[in-house]
N, C-alpha and C positions, 0 to 999 in steps of 0.2 A: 469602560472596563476593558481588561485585558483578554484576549481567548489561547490558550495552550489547547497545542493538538498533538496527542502523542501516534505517533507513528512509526514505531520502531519495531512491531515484532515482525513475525516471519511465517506466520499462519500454515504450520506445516499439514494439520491437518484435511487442510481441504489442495494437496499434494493429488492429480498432479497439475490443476488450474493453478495452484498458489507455489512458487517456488520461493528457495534464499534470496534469490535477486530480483523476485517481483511475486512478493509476499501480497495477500486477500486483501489490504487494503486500497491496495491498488489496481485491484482488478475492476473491469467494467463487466459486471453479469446480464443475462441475456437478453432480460428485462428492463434492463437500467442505461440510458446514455449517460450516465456520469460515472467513476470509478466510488467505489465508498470513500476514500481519502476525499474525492471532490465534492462528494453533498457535504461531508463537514465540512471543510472550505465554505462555501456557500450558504449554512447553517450561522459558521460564526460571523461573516461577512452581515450578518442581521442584527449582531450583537456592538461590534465592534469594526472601526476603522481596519481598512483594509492595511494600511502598518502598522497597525496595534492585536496584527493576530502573527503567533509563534506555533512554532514545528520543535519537536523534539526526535529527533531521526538518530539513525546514525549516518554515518560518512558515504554509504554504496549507496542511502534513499536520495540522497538530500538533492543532487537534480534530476532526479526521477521527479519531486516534488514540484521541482522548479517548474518542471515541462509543463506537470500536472495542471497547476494553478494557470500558466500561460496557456491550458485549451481554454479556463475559463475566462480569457482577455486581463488577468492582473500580471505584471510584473512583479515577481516576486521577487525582493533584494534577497542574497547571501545570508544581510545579518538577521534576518530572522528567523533559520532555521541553521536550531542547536543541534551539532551533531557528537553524540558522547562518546568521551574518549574509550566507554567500556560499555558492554551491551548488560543493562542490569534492569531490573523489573520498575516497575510503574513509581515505588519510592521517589526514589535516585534520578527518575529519570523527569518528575515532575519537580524535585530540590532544584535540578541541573538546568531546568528551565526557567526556576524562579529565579534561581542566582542571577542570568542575567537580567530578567525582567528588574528586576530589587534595584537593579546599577540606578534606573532612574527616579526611586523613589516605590515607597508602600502603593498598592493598587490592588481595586480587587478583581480576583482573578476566575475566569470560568474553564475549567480542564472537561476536555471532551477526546473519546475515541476516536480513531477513526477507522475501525474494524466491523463496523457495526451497520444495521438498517434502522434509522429511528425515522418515524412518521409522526410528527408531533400532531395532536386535534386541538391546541391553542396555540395560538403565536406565540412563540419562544421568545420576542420580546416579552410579551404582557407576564409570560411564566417569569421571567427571571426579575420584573417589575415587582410584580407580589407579593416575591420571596427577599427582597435588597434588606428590608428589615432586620430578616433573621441573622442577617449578614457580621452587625454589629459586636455579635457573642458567640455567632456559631459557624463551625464549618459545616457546609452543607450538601448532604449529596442526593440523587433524586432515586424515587425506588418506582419502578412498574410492577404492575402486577401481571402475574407469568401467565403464561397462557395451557402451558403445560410443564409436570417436571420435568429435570433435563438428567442425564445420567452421571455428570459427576459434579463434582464445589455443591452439596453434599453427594454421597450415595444416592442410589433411584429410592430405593422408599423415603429416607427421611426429607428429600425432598417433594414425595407425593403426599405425604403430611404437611409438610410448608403449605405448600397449593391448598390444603383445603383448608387451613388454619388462618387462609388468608395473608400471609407473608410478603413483603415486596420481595421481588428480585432487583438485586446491583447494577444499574444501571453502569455502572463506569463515569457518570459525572457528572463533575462537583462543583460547588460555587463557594469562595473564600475568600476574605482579607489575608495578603499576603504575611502582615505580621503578625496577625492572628496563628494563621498556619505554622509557622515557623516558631513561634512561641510554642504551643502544642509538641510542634516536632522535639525540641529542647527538652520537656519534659517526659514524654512517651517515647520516643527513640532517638535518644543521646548517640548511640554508632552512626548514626547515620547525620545527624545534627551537626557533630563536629567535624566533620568531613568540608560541610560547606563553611564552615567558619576560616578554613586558608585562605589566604592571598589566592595562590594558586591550586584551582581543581582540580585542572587535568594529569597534574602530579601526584593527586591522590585517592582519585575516582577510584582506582583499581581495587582503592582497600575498603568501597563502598559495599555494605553487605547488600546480596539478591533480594531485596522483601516487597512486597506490594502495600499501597497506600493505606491499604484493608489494615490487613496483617500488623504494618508497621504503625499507622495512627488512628484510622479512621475508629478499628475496633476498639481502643485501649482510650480516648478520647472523651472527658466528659463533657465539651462541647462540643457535642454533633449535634444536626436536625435532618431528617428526612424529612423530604417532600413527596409525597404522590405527584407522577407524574404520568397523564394518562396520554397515551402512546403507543403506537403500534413499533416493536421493539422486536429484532432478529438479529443476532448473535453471528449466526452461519459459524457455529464450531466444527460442524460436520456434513457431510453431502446429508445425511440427512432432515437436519434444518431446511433446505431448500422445499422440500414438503411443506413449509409453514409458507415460504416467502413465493413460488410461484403458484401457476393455476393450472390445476390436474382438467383430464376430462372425466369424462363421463363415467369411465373407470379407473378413475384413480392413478392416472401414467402422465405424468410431464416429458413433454416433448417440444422442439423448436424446430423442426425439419420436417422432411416430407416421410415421414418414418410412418412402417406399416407392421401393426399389431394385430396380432389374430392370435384369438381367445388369451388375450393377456391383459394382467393387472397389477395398481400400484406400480408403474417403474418410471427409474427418472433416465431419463436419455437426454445428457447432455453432450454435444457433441458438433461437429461440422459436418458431417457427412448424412446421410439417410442409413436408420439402421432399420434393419426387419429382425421384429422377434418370434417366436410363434410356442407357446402353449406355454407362455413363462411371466412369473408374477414374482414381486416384490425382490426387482433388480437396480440396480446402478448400473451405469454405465458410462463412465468420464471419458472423452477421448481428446486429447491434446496435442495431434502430430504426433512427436515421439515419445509421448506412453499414454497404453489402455488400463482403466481402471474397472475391472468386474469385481462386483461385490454385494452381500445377500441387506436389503435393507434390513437398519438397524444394527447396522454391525459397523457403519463406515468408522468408528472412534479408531477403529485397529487402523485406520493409516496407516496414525504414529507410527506404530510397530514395522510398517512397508520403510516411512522416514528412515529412523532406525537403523534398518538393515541397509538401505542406498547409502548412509553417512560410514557404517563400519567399511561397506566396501567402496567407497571413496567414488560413489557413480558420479559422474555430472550433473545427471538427470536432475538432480536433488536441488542443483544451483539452480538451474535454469532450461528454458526449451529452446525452440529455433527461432524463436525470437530474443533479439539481445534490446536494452533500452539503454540509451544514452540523455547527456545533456541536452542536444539538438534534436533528439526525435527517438525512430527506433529501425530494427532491421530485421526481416527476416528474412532465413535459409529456404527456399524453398526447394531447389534442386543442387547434390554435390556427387563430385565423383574422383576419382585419383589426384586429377591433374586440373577440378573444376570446380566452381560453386558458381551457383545464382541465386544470388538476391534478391528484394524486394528492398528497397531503403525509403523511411518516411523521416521530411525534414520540415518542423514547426518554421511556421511565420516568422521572417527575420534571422532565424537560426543559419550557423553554418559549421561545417564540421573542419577538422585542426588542420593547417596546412604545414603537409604529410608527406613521406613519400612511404614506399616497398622494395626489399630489396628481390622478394623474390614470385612476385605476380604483378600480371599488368591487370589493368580493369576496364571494361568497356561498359559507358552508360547510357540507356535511353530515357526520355526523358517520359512518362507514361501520364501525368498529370502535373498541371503545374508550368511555370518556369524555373531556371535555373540559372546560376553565374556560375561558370564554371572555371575555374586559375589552375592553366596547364605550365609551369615552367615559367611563371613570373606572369604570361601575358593571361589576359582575362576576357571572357565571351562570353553573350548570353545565350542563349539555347532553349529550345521551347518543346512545348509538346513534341513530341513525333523524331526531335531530332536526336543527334548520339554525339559522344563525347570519347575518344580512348587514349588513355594514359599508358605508356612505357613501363615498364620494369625500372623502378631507379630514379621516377621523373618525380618531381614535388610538383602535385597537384592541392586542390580544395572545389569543396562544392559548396554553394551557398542559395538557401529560399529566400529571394531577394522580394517574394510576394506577400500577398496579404491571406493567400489559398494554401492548404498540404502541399507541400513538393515530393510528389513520388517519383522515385527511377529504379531500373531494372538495370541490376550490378551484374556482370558475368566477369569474375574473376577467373585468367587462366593460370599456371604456375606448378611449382613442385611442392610449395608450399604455404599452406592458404588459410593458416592460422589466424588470432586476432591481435597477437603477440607481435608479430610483422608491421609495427606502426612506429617509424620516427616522426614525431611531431616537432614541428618547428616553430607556429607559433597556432596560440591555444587562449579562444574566449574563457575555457573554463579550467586553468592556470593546470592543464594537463602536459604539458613540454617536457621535453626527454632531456635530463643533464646531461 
């Protein structure tokens, strides 16, 4: 079988851990050494050949992905992550994945999130074994059973009536014959059906309407089947899910640091630093480097509404923090000043960044972990722990993790200007070159 993993939204509600440029699925939480996008990786890796699993992204994930799957030792090719020409909802965006999968022929296919914490208690082999049957006539999606209602996809009551009426909750995924699917599609949304019927999509995606697989097939479908699927299942739509996914103490407060509470209760302190609270209950408390998030629990849904406001006033914040991620690795800021930045840069095994020059900063590297090959002006050195490297204003350099270990260096850019805009590349593993 085939495994589709959608990965395209942008999880703005759990802002300001989750930005545009490195949205919740890709986050690694405090508890977890794997990001959520890489347990599914890993999840479908059980079902299916490691190149017979597909990404559906858009264009700014797709080597975030790449990196992603490369911590967990696969190389992952280009061609199997889709990246669409238009950011449209879970329809559109599992059509846009079938499309190419279909190029080789009907297959059946398993669509999974990768926003999500699923803890399966049966091998997700033996589950999807069980169920191959129903595969013949039906499309299929799995339901859990909820642990509590949630506030909204419905209202809070009529979802606390669900719960007691025994109702599944939508798990997010499916298992289907691809021509099955698409037959269905044909007859329950025709707007969307003929779209993938061109030659060419990407000339017409844009006039793909927004709907979800729900909305658009699954509900209007007389061959569905749900399956029970028993699971420990967490959403994280809001800081307040975290509640469900870590472990409180003794009063009710989540914490990961040396943080000192006195007479205090229920509060989540996530954060890098040590916080002290004192005579204060049922708080949040997100801290990110460059934004604090205080907020009363059970209110975190109003983000949004924070989101919102930083997109009308065009903040950055919304995009991103002081760390940026790339094809080769990632960076962060951690000290700047008029005329300075210093960095922190991480470069993955084998990677190496585009060789480059600047026209208006030099940069001086140390080498803090790791080695390095470092190409000053055509000529090339290697460089190791402890040692430094400095590049000119104007000089075409490259750095490269010629190892098998993380290559960290500590970047001190001087200059007048020390934007990221400041990059001529010359030549580029990841077809990034400047005409």
């Amino acid at each position: 079988m085939k495994c589709l993993i959608l990965a395209g939204g942008s999880g703005t509600r759990l802002w300001p851990l989750s930005r545009a440029g490195f949205p919740k699925q890709f986050l690694k939480l405090k508890n977890k050494e794997k990001s959520l996008f890489q347990m599914t990786f890993e999840r479908c890796r059980q079902l299916s050949q490691d190149t017979d699993i597909f990404i559906v992204t858009n264009e700014r994930y797709k080597y975030l992905i790449a990196a992603q799957a490369g911590e967990l030792g696969y190389q992952l090719k280009m061609e199997q992550v889709f990246a669409e020409p238009a950011e449209k909802n879970t329809l559109p965006a599992i059509c846009y994945g079938l499309n190419k999968i279909r190029k080789n022929g009907d297959d059946l296919v398993g669509v999974f999130l990768s926003n999500q914490i699923t803890e399966y208690k049966e091998n997700l082999v033996d589950i999807i074994d069980r169920v191959l049957v129903l595969t013949n006539d039906n499309l299929i999606t799995f339901g859990i059973t909820p642990a509590k209602p949630h506030k909204e996809k419905p209202d809070y009551l009529t979802a606390q009536q669900y719960v007691k009426e025994g109702y599944f909750r939508n798990s997010g995924m499916l298992l289907f014959r691809t021509d099955l699917f698409m037959e269905e599609l044909s007859i329950y949304c025709p707007e969307v059906y003929e779209i993938f019927e061109h030659d060419n999509i990407e000339q017409h995606y844009q006039r793909t309407p927004s709907i979800s697989v729900d909305k658009g097939l699954m509900e209007k479908s007389k061959r569905t089947a749900v399956v029970p699927l028993d699971s420990k299942w967490t959403d994280l739509s809001n800081f307040d899910d975290f509640y469900d996914e870590f472990v409180t103490d003794e009063k009710g407060n989540i914490k990961f640091n040396k943080d000192i509470l006195i007479n205090s209760s229920n509060n989540l302190l996530y954060t890098n630093k040590t916080v002290v609270i004192i005579d204060v209950d049922d708080l949040i408390v997100v801290d990110d480097n460059d934004a604090l998030l205080l907020c009363k629990k059970g209110q975190s849904q109003k983000v949004k509404e924070v989101v919102e406001r930083l997109r009308i006033n065009a903040d950055s914040r919304l995009d991103s923090n002081m760390t940026g991620y790339r094809p080769w690795g990632s960076y962060t800021v951690l000290e700047e000043g008029e005329f300075y930045k210093v960095k922190r840069i991480t470069v993955l095994p084998g990677q190496e960044l585009s060789y480059q020059l600047h026209y208006h900063r030099s940069e001086h590297w140390v080498v803090v972990r790791g080695s390095a090959t470092v190409t000053i002006d055509g000529q090339e050195r290697f460089i190791r722990c402890g040692e430094c490297a400095f590049i000119k204003c104007g000089v075409k350099h490259r750095l490269k993790n010629p190892g098998k270990v993380l290559l960290e260096v500590i970047e001190v850019q001087l200059g007048e200007y020390l934007e990221e805009d400041d990059i001529i590349r010359f030549i580029d593993g990841y077809g990034r070159v400047n005409k």
